[in-house]
C-alpha positions in Angstrom: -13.3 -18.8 -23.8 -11.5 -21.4 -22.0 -8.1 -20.1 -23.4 -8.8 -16.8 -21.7 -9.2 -18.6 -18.6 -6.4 -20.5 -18.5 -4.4 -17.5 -19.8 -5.4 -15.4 -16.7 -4.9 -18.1 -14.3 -1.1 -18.2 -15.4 -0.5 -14.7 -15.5 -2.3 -14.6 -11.8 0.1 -17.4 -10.4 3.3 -15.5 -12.4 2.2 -12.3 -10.6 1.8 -13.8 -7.0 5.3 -15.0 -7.6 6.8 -12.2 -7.9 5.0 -10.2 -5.0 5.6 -12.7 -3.0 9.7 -12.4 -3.8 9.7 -8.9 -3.4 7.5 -9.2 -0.3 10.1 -11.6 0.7 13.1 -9.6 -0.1 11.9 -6.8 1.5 12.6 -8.3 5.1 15.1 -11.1 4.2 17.8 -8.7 1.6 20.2 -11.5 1.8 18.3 -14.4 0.9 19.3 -16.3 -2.5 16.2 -16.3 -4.7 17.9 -17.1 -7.9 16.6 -15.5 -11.0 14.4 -13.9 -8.7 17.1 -12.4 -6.8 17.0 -8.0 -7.1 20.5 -7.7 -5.9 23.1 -8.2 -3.2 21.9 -7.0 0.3 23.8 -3.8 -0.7 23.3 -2.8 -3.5 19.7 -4.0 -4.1 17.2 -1.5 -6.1 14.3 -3.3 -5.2 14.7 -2.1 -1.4 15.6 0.7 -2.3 12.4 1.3 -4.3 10.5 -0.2 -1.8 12.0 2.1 1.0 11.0 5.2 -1.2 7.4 7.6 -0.1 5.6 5.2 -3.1 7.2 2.1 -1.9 4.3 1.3 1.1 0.7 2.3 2.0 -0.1 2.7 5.7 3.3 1.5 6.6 2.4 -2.1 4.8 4.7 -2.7 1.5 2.9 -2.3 -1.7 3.9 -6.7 -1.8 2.0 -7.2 0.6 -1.5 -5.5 -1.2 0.0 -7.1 -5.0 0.2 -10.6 -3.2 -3.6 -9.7 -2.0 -4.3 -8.9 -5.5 -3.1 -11.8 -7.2 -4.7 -14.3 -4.6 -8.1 -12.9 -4.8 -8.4 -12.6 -8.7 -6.5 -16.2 -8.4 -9.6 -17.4 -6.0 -12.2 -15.9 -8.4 -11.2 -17.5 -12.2 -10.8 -20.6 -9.8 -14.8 -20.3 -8.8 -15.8 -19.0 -11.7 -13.9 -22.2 -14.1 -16.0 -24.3 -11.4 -19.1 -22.7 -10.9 -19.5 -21.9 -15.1 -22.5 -20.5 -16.4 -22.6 -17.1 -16.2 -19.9 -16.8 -13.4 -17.4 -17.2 -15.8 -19.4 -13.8 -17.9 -19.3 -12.0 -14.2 -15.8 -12.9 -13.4 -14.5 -10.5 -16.3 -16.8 -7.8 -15.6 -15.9 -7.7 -12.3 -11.5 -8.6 -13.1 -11.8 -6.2 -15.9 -12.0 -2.9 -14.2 -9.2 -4.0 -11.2 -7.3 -5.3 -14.0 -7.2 -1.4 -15.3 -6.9 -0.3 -12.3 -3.7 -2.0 -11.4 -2.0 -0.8 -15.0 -2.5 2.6 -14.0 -0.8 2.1 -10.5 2.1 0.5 -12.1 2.3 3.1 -14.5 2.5 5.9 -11.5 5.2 3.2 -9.7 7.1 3.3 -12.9 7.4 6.6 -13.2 8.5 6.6 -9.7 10.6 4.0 -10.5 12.5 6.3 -13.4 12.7 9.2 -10.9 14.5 7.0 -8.4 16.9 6.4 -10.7 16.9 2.7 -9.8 15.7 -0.4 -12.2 13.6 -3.1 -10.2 13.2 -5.8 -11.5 10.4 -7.9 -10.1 8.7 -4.7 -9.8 8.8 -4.2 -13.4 8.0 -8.2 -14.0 4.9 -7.6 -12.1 4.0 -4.7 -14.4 4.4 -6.6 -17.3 2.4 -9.4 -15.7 -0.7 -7.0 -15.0 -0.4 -5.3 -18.7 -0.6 -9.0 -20.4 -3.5 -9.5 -17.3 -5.6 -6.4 -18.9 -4.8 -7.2 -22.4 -6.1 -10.9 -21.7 -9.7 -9.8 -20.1 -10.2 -7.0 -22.7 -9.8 -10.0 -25.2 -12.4 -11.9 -23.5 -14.2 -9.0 -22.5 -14.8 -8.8 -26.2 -15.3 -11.8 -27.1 -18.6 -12.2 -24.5 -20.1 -8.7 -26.1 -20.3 -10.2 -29.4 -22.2 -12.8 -28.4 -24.8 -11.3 -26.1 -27.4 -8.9 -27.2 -27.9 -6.7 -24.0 -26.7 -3.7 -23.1 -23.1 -4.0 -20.7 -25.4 -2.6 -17.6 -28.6 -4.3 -18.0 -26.5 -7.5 -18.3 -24.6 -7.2 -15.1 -27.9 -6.4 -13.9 -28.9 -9.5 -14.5 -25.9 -11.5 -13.9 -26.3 -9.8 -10.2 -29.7 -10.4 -9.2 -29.9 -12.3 -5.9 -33.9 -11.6 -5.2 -35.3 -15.0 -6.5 -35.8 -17.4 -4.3 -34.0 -20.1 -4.7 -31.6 -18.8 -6.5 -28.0 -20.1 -5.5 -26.3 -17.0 -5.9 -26.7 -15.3 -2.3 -24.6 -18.2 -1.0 -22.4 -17.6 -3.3 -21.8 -13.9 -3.3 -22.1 -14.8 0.8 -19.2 -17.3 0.5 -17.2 -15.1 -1.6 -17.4 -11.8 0.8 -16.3 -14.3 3.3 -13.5 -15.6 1.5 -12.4 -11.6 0.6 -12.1 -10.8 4.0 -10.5 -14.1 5.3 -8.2 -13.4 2.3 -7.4 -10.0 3.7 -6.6 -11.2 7.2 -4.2 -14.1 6.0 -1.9 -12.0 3.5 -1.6 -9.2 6.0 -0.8 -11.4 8.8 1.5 -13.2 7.1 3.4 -9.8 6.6 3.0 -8.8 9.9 4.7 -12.3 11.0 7.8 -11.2 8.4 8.1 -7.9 10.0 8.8 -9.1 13.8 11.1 -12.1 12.5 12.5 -9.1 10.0 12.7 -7.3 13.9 9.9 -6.2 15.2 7.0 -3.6 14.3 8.0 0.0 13.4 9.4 2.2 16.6 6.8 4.6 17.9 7.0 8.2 17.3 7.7 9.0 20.4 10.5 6.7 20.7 11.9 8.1 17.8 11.9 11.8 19.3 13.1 11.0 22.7 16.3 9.3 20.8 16.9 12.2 18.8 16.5 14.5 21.7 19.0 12.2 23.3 21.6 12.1 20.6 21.3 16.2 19.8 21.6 16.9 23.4 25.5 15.9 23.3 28.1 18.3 22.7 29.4 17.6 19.1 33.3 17.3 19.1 35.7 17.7 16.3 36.6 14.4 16.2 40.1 13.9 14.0 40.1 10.2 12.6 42.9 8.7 10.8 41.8 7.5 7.1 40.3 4.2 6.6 40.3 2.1 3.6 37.1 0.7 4.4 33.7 2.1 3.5 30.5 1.7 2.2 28.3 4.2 0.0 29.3 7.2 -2.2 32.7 8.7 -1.6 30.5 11.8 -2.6 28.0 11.1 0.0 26.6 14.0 1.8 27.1 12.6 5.0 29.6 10.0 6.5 29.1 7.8 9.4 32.1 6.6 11.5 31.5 3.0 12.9 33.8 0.8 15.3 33.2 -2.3 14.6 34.2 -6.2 15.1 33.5 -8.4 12.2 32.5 -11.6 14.2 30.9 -9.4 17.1 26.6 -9.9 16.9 25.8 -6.0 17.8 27.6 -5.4 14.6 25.9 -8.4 12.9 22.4 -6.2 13.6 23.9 -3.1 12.6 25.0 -4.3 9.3 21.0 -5.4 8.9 19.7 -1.6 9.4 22.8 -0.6 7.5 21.6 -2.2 4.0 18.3 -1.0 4.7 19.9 2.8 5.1 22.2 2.5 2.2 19.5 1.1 -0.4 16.7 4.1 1.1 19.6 7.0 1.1 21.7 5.8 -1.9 24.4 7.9 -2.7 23.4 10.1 0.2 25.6 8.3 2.9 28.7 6.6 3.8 29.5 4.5 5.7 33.7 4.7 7.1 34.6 1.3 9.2 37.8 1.3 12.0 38.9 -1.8 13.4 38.1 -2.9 16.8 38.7 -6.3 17.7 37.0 -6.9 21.2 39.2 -10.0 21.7 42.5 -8.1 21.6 44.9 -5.8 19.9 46.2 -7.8 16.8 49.9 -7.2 17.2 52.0 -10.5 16.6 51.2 -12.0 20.6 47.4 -12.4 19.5 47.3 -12.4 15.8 45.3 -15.6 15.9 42.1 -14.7 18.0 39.3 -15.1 15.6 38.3 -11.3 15.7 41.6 -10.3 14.5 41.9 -13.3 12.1 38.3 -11.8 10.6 40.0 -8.2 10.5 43.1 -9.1 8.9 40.5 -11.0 6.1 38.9 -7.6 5.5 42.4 -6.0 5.1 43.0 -8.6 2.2 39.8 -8.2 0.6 40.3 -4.3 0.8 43.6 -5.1 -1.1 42.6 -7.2 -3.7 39.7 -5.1 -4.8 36.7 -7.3 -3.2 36.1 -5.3 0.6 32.1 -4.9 -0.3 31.6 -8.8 -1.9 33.3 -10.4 0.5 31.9 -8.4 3.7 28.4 -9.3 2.0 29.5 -12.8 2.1 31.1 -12.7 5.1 27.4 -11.7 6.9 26.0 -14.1 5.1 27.7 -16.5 6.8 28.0 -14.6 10.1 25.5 -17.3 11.6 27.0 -20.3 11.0 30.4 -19.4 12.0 30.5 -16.9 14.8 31.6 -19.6 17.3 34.1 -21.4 14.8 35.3 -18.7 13.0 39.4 -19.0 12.1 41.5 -19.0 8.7 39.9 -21.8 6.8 36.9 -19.8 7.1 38.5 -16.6 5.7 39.5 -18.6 2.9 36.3 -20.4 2.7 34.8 -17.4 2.3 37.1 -16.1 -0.8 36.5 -19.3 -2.1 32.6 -19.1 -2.1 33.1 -15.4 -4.0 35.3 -17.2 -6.7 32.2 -20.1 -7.5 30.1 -16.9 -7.8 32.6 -15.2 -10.6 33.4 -12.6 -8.3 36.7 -13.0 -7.0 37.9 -14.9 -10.0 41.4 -13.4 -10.3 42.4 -13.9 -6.7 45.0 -16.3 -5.1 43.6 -17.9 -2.0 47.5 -18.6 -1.0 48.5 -14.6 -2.2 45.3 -13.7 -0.3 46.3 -15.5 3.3 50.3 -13.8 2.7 48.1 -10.3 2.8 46.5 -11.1 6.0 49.7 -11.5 8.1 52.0 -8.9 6.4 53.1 -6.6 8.9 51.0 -3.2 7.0 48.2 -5.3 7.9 48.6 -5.5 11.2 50.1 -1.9 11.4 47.2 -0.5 10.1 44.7 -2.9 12.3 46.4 -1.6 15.3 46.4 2.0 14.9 43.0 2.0 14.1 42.6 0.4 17.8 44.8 2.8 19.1 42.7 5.6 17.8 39.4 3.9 18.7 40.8 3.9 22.5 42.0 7.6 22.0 38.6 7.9 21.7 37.6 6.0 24.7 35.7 3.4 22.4 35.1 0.4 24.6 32.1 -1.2 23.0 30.9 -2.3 19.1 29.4 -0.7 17.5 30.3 2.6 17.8 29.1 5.0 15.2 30.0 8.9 15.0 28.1 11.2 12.9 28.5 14.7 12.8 30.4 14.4 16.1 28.1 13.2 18.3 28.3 9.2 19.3 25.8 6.5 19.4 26.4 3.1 20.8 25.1 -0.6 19.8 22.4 -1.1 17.6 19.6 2.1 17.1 16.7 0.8 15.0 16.6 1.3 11.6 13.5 4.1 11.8 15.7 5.6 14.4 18.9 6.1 12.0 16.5 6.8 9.3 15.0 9.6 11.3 18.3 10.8 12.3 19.8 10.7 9.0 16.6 12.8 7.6 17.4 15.1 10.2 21.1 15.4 9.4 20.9 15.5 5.4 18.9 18.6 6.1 21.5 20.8 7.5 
């Protein structure tokens, strides 16, 4: 039976792997996981799975319980190989049934899954994990039947009996409840200690009302924008918001964080439309080489050349490490780190930097500004929708209640 055993304990630590990337990936979109990577921060299916009604239970991702799951059935073929006897007979008796019990969740996830329209993949690696998982314990579930002569209830009977008196096994059922619980209380902290480095706990309720009350009490105006190039989402979206943005300013840096989160939960559903505004001045030819300009003029080349969503992806990837520094060589830097990645393959770093200073560049930078101050924008972000404005950084429950509201007109 040891090949059982060692089988399950494989397919145990596979499966912990995998919850714990898409736990992972779930708070950190942008972080490089390798082949266990989902997708780029926007354009990722596994948030956007994990943002749908069956993605979380109580508000906790469904990760966080998988990573629970694999951890305590890890624990128990750990005790049972060591303890032998007949704790490796209870260990499938009691795996066995949790083991079914997970299939049929994935199966309901999957079908989910289909619905969504949206393939994830460490999702589905985790169901193919628990399907080998049941097919392994019904195997050795088997295999212990044939050898014993009891009936399946009178032999869990026994294997449960606790009453004699010396017997060993009330410290160890004692030990194990104790592990369970201290089990429960370690993965879910752990996951509460991701959300407030992710940024913070979800907004109350009441939060949440008094900003929509806020935002719905303005006037909406019919607000006349010229048309920008630069956007985010499905030109077919149902709703389009307007931001005002500066590439290396860290309000914006936040807002692009609750903005992959709203694209991957509302795919398809909105859009987001970007103006320029450089808070370190207008870039006509007297300041064309502050760095907000210099990261505007970037964006105008990647827009050009077919690359706007990669290279804004890579460009807040790096947004940490080169806020105080940023200038040309990290514009190019930037292209440069798309082309290693196969994406930007066909474009000329030197053809690239001529784009950023021809003069439709900075004609279209600046009357972007110009209408942003028409507008009496004097801070980034800025976002319009459906009129009305909001300034700096709402939380992503507030948007996503605000957006709810706003795809329902």
């Amino acid at each position: 039976m040891k090949k059982f055993l060692y089988s399950s304990l494989l397919l145990v630590i596979a499966g912990a792997v995998f919850s714990f990337a898409l736990l992972y990936s779930h708070y950190t979109p942008d972080a490089n996981m390798l082949f266990l990577s989902c997708g780029s921060g926007l354009d990722n299916p596994c948030i956007t799975v994990g943002q749908s009604s069956a993605g979380s239970l109580f508000g906790i991702p469904l990760a966080a319980f998988g990573l629970f799951f694999y951890f305590f059935f890890l624990f128990t073929l750990l005790i049972a190989d060591y303890a032998q006897k007949d704790y490796l007979e209870l260990v499938v008796y009691l795996l066995l049934p949790l083991s079914g019990l997970a299939v049929l969740l994935n199966i309901y996830l999957g079908v989910v899954m289909i619905q969504i329209g949206e393939f994830c993949s460490l999702c589905f690696y985790t169901y193919l994990v628990n399907g080998a998982l049941l097919a392994t314990l019904l195997l050795w579930f088997k295999g212990i039947r044939k050898e014993s002569s009891e009936s399946l209830f009178s032999r869990i009977k026994t294997l449960l009996r606790i009453d004699e008196p010396d017997s060993h096994k009330r410290a160890a059922f004692s030990s194990y409840t104790l592990f369970a619980i201290l089990l429960v209380f370690a993965v879910f902290s752990t996951n509460t200690i991701m959300t407030y480095k992710a940024g913070g706990p979800s907004v109350p309720r009441n939060q949440i009302n008094k900003f929509l009350t806020n935002f719905y009490q303005q006037k909406p105006v019919d607000i006349e924008l010229p048309e920008s190039p630069y956007s985010l989402g499905s030109p077919d979206a149902k709703l389009t918001a307007y931001v005002f943005t500066d590439y290396l300013c860290s309000a914006c840096y936040g807002f692009y964080k609750v903005e992959k989160f709203l694209l991957a939960k509302y795919k398809g559903k909105i859009r987001f439309v970007y103006y320029h505004f450089p808070l370190s001045g207008t870039c006509n030819q007297d300041e064309s080489q502050t760095s907000s300009c210099i990261a505007s003029r970037a964006m105008h080349a990647a827009i050009k050349t077919g690359i706007y969503k990669e290279y804004l992806v890579e460009h807040f990837k790096n947004y940490k490490r080169m806020k105080r520094e940023y200038n040309e060589e990290w514009a190019l830097q930037i292209l440069s780190d798309l082309k290693k990645k196969g994406v930007a393959e066909n474009v000329d770093a030197a053809i690239f930097r001529e784009m950023m200073y021809e003069e439709e560049t900075a004609a279209l930078i600046n009357s972007q500004v110009d209408a942003s101050t028409a507008l009496n924008v004097n801070a980034t972000p800025t976002i319009i929708i459906a009129g009305r404005t909001l300034r700096g950084v709402p939380p992503k429950e507030m948007m996503s209640a605000l957006i709810d509201n706003e795809l329902k007109k």
